[in-house]
N, C-alpha and C positions, 0 to 999 in steps of 0.2 A: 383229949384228942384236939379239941379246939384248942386248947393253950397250945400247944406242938406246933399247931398253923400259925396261930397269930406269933409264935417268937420269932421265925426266919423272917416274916415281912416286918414287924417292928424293929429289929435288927437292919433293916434294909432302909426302912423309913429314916429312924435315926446317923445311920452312916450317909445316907444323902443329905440330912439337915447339916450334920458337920461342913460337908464337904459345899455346901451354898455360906455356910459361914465362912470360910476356909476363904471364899471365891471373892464375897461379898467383905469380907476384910479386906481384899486385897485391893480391890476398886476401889475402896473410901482411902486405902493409904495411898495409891495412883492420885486420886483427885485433893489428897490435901496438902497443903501450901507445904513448901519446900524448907526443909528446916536448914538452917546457916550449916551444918556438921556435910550435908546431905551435898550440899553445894561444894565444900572444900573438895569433901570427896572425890564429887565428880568431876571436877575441876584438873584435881592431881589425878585421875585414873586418865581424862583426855590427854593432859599433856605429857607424861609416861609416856603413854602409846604413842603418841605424836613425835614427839621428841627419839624414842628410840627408833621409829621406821624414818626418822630420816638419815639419824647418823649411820643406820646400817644401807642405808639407800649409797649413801656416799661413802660410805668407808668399804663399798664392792671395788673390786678393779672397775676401772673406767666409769666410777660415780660420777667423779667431775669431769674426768677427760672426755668423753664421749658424750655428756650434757653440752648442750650449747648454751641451754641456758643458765649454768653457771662452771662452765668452762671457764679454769681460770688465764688469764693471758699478760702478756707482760701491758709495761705502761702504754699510752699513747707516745711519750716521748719516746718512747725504744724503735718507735717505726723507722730511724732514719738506721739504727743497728741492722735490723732486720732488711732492712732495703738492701742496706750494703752485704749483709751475709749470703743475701739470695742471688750476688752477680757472680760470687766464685761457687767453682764444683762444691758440690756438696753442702753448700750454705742453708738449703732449705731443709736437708733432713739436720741439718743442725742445730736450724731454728726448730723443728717441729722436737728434737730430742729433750731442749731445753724448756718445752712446752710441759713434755712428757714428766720431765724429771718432778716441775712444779707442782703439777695436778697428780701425781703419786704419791707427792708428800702430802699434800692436802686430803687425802681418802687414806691415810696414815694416821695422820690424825684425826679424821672424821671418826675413827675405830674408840676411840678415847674417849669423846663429846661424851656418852652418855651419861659417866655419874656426877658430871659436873652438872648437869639438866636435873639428877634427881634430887642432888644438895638442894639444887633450889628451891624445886618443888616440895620439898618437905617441908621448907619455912615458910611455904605461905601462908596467910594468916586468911581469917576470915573477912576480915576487909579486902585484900587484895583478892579474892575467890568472888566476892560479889560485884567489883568494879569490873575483873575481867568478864564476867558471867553479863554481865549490861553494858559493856562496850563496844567495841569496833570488832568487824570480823578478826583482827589482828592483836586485840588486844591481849591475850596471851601472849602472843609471841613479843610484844611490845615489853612484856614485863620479864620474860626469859633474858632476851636483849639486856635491857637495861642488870639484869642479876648476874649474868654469866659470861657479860663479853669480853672483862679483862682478865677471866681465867683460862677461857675461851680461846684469846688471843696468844695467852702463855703458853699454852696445849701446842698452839697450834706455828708459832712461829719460831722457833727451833728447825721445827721441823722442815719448814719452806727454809731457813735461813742457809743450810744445809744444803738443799737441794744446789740454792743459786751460789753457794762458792765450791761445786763440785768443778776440778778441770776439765774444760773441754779440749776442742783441736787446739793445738797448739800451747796447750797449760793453760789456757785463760780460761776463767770463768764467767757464767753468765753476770755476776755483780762487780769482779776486774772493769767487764766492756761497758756496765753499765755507767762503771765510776767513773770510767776514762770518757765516755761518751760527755754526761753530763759535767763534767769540770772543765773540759772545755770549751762546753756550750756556753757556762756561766762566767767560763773568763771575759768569754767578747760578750754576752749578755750585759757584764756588770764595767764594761768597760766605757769613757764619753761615747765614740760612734756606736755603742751598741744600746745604750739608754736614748741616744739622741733618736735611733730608729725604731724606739720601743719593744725594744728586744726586753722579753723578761724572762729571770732565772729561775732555774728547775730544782725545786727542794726535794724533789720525791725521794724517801729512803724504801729500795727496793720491795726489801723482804719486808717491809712494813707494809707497804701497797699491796704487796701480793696476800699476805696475809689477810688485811683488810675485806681482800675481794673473794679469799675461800670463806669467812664466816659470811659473806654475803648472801653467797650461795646456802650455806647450811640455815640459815635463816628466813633465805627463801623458800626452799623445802618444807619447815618447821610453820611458815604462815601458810601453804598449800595445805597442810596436814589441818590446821586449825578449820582455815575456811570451810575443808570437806566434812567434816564434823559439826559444824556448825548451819549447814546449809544443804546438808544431804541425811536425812535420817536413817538412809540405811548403810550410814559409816557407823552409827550408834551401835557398837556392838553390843553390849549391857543394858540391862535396863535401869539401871543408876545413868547412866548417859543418856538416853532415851527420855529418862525422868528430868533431868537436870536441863539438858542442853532443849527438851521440848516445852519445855517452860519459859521458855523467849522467842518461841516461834512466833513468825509474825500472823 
């Protein structure tokens, strides 16, 4: 009869002693230093998720159109376009269409960004996993930048190239008025009276500019995503992230 009593509670004593192992294993792996494998990891699981909430941020209708902060816009040189388009009827929804068309193609190709982000991220090595892990809030994004902007660009500048030789009123297109605009800005720019008054000429290649200023924006995005994970612990959704990125808390 005693043995009958003592099995359920030895059975109970034992199943809690697991279960404080179970616990107390878990603590001593929490608290032990971070192995280099642990770091990749967490590293490529932060910029994954980072990287694809932005390009689906931007690749929404009005990702970028409706961002102001990175709404994309034509040059500064184009202001004397846009001046003149806004004194005839209909110049301004012209100008805001040609607006439209750009920042469409750019969340066009925002849709695309992401396997080029995970190419990256897969070859990161464990060197570049530890410099970005002890760098600058940005320094992820610094190293996506430097890995994926001229695939990046490829993705992405067709796509704008397009938009700006669509006909508008009157069959011209946004990169027609912009060609004609600037050619003969640069005639009198490169002309004696025009060096003499320091007039200087306009290299800008449209759909290059523009392009230039949607990875901007996607990259801007992409360092917002970093910062908040790196400075807010309850962006850490995992506890590999949690582990990783709270082992350089200040």
């Amino acid at each position: 009869m005693i043995r009958k009593k003592l099995f359920p509670l030895l059975l109970i004593l034992l199943t809690g002693c697991a279960e404080l192992t179970q616990l107390a294993q878990q603590t001593l792996d929490a608290n032990a230093p971070l192995t280099q494998n642990e770091i990749v990891a967490g590293l490529k699981e932060a910029l994954v998720t980072g990287t694809n909430k932005s390009a689906q941020l931007l690749g929404k209708t009005d990702g970028y159109y409706k961002d102001e902060l990175v709404k994309i816009m034509l040059p500064p040189e184009a202001d004397v376009i846009v001046d003149n388009l806004n004194k005839i009827p209909g110049g301004d929804k012209l100008v805001q269409d040609v607006l439209l068309t750009i920042n469409r193609a750019a969340e066009d190709a925002a849709k695309e960004a992401a396997p080029i982000f995970v190419n990256s991220i897969k070859s990161m090595t464990i060197s570049d996993a530890v410099g970005i892990l002890k760098g600058q809030d940005n320094a992820a994004t610094q190293y996506l930048h430097k890995t994926t902007y001229d695939q990046l660009f490829a993705l992405y500048q067709p796509k704008i190239k397009s938009s700006v030789e669509k006909e508008l009123v009157g069959g011209i297109s946004t990169k027609e008025s912009w060609d004609s605009l600037t050619g003969k800005w640069n005639t009198v720019a490169n002309s004696v009276a025009g060096k003499i008054a320091g007039l200087k000429p306009v290299n800008t290649q449209l759909e290059d500019y523009l392009t230039a200023k949607a990875l901007d924006g996607l990259f801007l995005k992409i360092a917002d995503e970093e910062k908040l994970i790196r400075q807010d612990p309850a962006a850490r959704v995992t506890n590999l992230l949690k582990r990783v990125f709270g082992s350089v808390d200040s």
